[in-house]
C-alpha positions as CSV (number, residue, x, y, z in Angstrom):
1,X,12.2,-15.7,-14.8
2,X,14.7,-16.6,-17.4
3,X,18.1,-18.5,-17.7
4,X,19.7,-19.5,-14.6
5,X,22.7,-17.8,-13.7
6,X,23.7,-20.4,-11.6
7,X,24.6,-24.1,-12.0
8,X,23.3,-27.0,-10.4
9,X,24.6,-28.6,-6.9
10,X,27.5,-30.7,-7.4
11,X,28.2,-33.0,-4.3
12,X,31.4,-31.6,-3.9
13,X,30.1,-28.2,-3.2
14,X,30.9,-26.9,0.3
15,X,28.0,-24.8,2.2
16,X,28.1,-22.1,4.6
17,X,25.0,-20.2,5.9
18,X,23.7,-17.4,3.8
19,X,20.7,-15.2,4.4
20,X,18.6,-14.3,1.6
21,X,16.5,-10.8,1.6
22,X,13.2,-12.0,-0.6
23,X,10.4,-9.7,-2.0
24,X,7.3,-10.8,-3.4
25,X,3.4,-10.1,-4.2
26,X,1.3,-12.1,-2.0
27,X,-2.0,-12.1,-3.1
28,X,-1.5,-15.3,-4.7
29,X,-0.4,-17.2,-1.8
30,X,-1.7,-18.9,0.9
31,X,0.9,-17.1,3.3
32,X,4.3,-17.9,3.8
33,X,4.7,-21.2,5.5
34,X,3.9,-24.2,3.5
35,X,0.2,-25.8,4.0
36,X,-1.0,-29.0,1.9
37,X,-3.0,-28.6,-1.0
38,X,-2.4,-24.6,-1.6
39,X,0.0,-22.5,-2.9
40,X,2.3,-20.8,-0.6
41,X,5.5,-19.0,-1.0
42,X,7.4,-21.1,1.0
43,X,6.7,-23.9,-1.7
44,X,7.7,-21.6,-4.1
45,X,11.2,-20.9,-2.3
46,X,11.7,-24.7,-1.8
47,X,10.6,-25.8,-5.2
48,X,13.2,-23.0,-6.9
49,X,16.3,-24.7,-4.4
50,X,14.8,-28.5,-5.3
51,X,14.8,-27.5,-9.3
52,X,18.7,-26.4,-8.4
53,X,19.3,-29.0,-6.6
54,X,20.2,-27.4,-3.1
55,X,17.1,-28.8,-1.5
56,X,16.8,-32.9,-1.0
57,X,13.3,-34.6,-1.6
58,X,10.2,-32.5,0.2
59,X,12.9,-32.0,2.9
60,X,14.4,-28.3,3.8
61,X,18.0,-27.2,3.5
62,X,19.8,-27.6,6.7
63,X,19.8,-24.5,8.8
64,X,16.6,-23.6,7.3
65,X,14.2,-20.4,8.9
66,X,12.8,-17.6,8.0
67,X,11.7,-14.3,9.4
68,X,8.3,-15.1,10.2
69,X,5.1,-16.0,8.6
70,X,3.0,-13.5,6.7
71,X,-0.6,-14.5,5.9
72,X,-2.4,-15.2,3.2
73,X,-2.6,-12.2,1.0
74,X,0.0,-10.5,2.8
75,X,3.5,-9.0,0.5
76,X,6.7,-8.8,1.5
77,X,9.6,-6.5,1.1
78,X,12.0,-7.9,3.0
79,X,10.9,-11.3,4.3
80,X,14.0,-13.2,4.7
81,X,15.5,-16.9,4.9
82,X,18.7,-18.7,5.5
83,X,20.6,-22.0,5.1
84,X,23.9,-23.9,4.3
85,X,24.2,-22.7,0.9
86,X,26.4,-23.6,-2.0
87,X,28.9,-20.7,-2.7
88,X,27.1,-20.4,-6.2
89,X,23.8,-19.8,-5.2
90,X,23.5,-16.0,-6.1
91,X,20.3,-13.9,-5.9
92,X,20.3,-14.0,-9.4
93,X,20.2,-18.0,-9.5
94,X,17.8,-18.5,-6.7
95,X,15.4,-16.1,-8.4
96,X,16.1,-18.2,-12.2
97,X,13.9,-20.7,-10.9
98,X,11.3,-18.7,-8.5
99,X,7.9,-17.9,-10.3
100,X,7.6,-14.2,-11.5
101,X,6.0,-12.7,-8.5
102,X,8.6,-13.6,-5.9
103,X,12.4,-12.3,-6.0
104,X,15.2,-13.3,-4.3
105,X,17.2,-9.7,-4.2
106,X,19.8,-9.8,-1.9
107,X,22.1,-11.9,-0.2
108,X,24.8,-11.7,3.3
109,X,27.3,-14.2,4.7
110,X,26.3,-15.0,8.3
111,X,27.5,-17.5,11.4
112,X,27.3,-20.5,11.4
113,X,24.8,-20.1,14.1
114,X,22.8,-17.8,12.3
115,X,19.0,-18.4,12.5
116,X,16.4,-15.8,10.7
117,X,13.7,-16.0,13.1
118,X,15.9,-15.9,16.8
119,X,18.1,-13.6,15.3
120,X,15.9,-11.2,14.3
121,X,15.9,-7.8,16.4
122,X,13.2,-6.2,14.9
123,X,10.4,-6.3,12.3
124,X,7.9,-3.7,10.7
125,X,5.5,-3.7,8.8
126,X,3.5,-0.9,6.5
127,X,-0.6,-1.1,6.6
128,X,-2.0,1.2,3.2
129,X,-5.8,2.1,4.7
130,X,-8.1,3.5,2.3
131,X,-9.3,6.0,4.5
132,X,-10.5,9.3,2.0
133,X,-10.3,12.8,4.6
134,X,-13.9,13.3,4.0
135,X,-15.0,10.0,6.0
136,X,-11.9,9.9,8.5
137,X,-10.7,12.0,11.0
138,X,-6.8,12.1,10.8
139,X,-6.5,13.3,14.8
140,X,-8.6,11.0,16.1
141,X,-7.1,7.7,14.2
142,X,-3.5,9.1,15.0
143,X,-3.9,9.6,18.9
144,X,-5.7,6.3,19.2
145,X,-2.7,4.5,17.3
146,X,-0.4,6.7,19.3
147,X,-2.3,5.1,22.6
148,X,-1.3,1.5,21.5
149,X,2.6,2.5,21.0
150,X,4.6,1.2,23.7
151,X,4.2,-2.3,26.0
152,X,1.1,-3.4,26.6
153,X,-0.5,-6.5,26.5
154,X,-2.4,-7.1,22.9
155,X,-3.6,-10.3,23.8
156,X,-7.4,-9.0,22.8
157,X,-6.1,-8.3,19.3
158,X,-4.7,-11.6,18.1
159,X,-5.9,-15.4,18.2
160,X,-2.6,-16.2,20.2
161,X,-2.4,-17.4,23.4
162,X,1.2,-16.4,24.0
163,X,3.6,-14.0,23.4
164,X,0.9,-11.3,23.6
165,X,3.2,-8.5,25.4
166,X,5.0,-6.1,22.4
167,X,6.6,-2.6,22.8
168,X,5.2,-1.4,19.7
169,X,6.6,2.1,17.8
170,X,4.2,3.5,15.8
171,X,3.9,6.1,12.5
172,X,0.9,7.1,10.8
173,X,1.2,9.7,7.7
174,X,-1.8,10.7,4.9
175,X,-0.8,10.0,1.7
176,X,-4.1,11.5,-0.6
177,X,-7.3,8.9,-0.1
178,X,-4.8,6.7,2.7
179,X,-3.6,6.5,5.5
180,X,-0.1,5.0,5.6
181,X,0.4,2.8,9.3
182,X,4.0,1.6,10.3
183,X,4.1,-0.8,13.0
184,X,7.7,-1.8,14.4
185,X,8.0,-4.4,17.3
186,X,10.9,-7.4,18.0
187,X,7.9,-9.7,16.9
188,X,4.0,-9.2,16.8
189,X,1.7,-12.1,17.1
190,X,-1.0,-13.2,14.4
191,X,-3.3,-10.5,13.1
192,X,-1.8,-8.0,15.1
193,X,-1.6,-5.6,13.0
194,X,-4.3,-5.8,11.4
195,X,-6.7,-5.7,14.2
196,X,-4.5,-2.5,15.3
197,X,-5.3,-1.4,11.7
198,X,-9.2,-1.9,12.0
199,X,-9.4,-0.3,15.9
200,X,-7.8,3.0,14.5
201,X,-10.2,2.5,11.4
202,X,-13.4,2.2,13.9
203,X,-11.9,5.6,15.9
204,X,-11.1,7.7,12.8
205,X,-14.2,6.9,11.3
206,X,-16.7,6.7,14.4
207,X,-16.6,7.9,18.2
208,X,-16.6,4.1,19.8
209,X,-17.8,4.6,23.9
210,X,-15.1,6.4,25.9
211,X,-13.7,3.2,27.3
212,X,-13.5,1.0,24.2
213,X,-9.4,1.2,24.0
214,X,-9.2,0.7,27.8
215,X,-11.0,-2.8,27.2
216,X,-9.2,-3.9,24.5
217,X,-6.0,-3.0,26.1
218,X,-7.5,-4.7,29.5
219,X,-6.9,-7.9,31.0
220,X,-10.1,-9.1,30.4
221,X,-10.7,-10.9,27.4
222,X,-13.1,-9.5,24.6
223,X,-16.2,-11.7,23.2
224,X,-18.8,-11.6,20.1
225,X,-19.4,-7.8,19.0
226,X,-16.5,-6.7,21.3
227,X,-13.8,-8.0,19.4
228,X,-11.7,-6.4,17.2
229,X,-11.7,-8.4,13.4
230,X,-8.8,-8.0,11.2
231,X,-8.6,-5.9,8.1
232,X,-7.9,-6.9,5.1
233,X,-4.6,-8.5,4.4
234,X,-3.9,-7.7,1.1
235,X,-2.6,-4.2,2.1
236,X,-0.3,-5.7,4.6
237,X,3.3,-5.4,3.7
238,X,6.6,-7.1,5.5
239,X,8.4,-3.9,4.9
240,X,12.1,-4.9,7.3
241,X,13.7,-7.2,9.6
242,X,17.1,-5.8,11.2
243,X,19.7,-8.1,11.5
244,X,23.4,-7.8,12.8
245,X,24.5,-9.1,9.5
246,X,25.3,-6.9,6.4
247,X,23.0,-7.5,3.1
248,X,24.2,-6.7,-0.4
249,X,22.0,-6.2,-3.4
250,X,22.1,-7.9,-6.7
251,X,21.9,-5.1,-9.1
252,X,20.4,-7.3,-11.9
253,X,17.9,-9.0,-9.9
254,X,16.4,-5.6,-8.3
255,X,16.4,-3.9,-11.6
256,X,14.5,-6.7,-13.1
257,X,12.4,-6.6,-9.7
258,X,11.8,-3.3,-10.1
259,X,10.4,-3.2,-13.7
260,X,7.8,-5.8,-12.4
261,X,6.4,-4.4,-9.5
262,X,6.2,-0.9,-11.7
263,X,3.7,-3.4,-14.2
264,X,1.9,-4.3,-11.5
265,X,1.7,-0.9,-9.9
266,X,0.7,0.5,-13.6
267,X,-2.0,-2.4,-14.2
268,X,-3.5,-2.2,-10.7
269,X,-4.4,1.7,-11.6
270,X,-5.5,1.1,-15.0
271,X,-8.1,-1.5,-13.2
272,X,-9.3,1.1,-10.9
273,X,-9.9,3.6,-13.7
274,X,-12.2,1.1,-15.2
275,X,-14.1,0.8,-12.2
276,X,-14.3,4.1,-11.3
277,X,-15.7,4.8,-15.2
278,X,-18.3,1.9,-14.3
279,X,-19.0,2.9,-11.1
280,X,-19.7,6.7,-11.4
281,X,-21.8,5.8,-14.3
282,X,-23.7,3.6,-13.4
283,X,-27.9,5.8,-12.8
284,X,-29.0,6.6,-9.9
């Protein structure tokens, strides 16, 4: 991403925890946490503090967490990590060595104690369901995700065992050909929301039997053509985590940040034009 705007660790450098804001386009990772053999954007994190030598060997930074763990495909707008960092290491100079679809934006100062997973009081997400008017009904996809707001236990929509019990707050809004989801919860177990994504999918497009919600939200568990599968995780986005400490943005960093995800926005729609020319034209 260009010159560092950093230097390298010295050993007389003195550390204190710092919490880093990071954004970044997922579809080329394996998810967040690192896995042998596959990218993921943990590596990519690691490897950017190893090449500026904050990060020992294939170790971690002491103090080292992060918000959670997206899956594979999923993006990120405010996933976040901290560690005992050098006083140098800027936004701008952990981003210097990060490849060009991952940016470090935003920094804070927290305790000594700070820890971005425990700490954490909430965390949302945004779902973008293609879901054209003409093949979903609107009132019937908002009041069934209206039905799963609140505590209940979602232990039929996620491969967890534990931890299964959310108060979930939930928005839906139509924006043209989707339908924009916005799950907020302290912490959601795997797939949550994206099995809470394909249920209000099957409702808004279907009329599932009358007691289909009251068995996924039941105690008993769901089997074979029961179960709820996820959707797709490439429109999954990590959209906030609140925190009691106070984040500042690196105006260089999020201007360049910017500009790329405008790119992407602008190639990902010239794409669709060309399949949209192929696909209309194809004969009948």
């Amino acid at each position: 991403m260009g010159e560092s705007t950093g230097r390298r660790r010295d050993d007389g450098d003195e550390t204190d925890r710092r919490a880093y804001r990071v954004a970044y386009d997922g579809r080329a990772y394996h998810g967040f946490q690192r896995q042998p053999d596959v990218p993921t954007v943990e590596d990519a994190l690691l490897d950017a503090l190893r090449a500026l030598d904050v990060c020992p060997g294939d170790g971690t930074p002491p103090g080292w967490a992060a918000a959670g763990r997206t899956d594979a495909g999923v993006s990120a707008l405010a996933q976040t990590v901290a560690f005992d960092a050098p006083a140098w290491l800027s936004p701008a100079a952990f981003t210097s060595e990060l490849p060009a679809d991952v940016w470090v934006w935003a920094d804070a100062a927290a305790p000594a104690d700070f820890h971005a997973t425990h700490d954490a009081t909430s965390r949302a997400y945004t779902y973008h369901l293609h879901a054209p008017a003409d093949e979903v009904d609107d009132a019937r996809a908002r009041g069934t995700l209206a039905e799963l707001a609140g505590e209940h236990d979602f232990h039929n929509l996620t491969p967890d065992d534990e931890g299964t019990v959310r108060d979930l707050e939930t928005d839906l809004e139509r924006e043209g050909e989707f339908l924009r989801l916005r799950l907020r919860a302290s912490g959601f177990p795997r797939q949550l929301v994206r099995r809470v994504v394909s249920l209000v999918a099957e409702f808004g497009r279907g009329t599932p039997s009358g007691d289909r919600l009251e068995r996924v939200l039941s105690p008993e568990p769901l089997s074979g053509p029961e179960g709820v599968p996820p959707a797709p995780a490439e429109p999954l986005v990590l959209t906030e985590v609140s925190y009691s400490v106070s984040f500042e943005g690196n105006n260089r960093v999020l201007s360049e940040a910017r500009e790329w995800f405008e790119a992407r926005r602008v190639e990902g729609a010239t794409l669709a034009r060309v399949s949209a020319t192929i696909g209309s034209s194809l004969p009948e």
